[in-house]
C-alpha positions as CSV (number, residue, x, y, z in Angstrom):
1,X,107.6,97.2,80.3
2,X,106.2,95.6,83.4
3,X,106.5,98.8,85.5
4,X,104.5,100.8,82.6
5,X,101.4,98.2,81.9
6,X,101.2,98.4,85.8
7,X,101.3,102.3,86.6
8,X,98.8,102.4,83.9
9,X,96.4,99.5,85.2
10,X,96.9,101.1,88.7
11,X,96.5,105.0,87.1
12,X,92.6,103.9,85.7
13,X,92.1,101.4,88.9
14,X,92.1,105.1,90.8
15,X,90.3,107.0,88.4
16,X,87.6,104.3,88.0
17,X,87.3,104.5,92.0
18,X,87.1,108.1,92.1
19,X,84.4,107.9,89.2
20,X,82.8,106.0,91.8
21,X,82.5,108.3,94.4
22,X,81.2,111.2,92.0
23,X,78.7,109.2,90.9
24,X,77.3,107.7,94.6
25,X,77.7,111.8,95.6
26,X,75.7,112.5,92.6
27,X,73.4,109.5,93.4
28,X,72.5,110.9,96.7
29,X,72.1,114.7,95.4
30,X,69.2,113.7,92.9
31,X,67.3,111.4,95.0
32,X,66.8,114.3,97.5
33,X,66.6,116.5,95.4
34,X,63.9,114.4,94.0
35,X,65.1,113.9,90.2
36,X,64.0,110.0,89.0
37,X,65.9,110.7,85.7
38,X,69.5,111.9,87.6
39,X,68.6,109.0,90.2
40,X,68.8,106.6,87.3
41,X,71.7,108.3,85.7
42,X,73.8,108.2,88.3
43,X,73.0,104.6,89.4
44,X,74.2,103.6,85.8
45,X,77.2,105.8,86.4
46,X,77.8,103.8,89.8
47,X,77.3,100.5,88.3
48,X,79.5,101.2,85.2
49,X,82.3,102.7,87.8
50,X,82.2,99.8,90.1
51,X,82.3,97.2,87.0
52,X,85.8,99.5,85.3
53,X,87.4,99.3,88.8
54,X,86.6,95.1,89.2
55,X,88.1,95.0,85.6
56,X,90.4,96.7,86.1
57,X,91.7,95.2,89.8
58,X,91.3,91.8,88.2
59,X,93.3,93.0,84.9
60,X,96.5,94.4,86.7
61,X,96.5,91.1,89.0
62,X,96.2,88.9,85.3
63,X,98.8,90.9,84.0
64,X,101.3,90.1,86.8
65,X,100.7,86.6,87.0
66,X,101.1,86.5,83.2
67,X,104.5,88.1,83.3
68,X,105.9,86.3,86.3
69,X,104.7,83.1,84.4
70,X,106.7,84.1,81.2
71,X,109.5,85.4,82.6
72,X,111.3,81.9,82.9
73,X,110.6,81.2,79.5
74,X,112.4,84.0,78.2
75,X,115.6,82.8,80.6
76,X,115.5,79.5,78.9
């Protein structure tokens, strides 16, 4: 069970960072291409990236430290 909550955690942890670096590419496209409206929604794309792959990180290192807590409760 461990080894599938963490492939998982790790599996969006990637996809959230490449998210990022669409959205940053896409960022740069409409600010010289001179869109304010793509500008803005890329920045929110950025932002909301940035914040899945911080929840993420912070998610998969909460979920080890929960099951290496519990593990010598289940020996008991």
């Amino acid at each position: 069970m461990p080894d599938v909550v963490g492939a998982l955690l790790t599996l969006v942890l990637v996809t959230a960072v490449a998210m990022l670096i669409v959205s940053a590419a896409a960022w740069a496209l409409a600010a010289s291409a001179g869109s304010f409206q793509g500008v803005a929604k890329a920045r929110a794309g950025v932002l909301i990236a940035l914040g899945c792959a911080a929840m993420s990180g912070g998610a998969l290192a909460w979920t080890n430290w929960l099951l290496e807590t519990g593990a010598p409760l289940n020996q008991g």
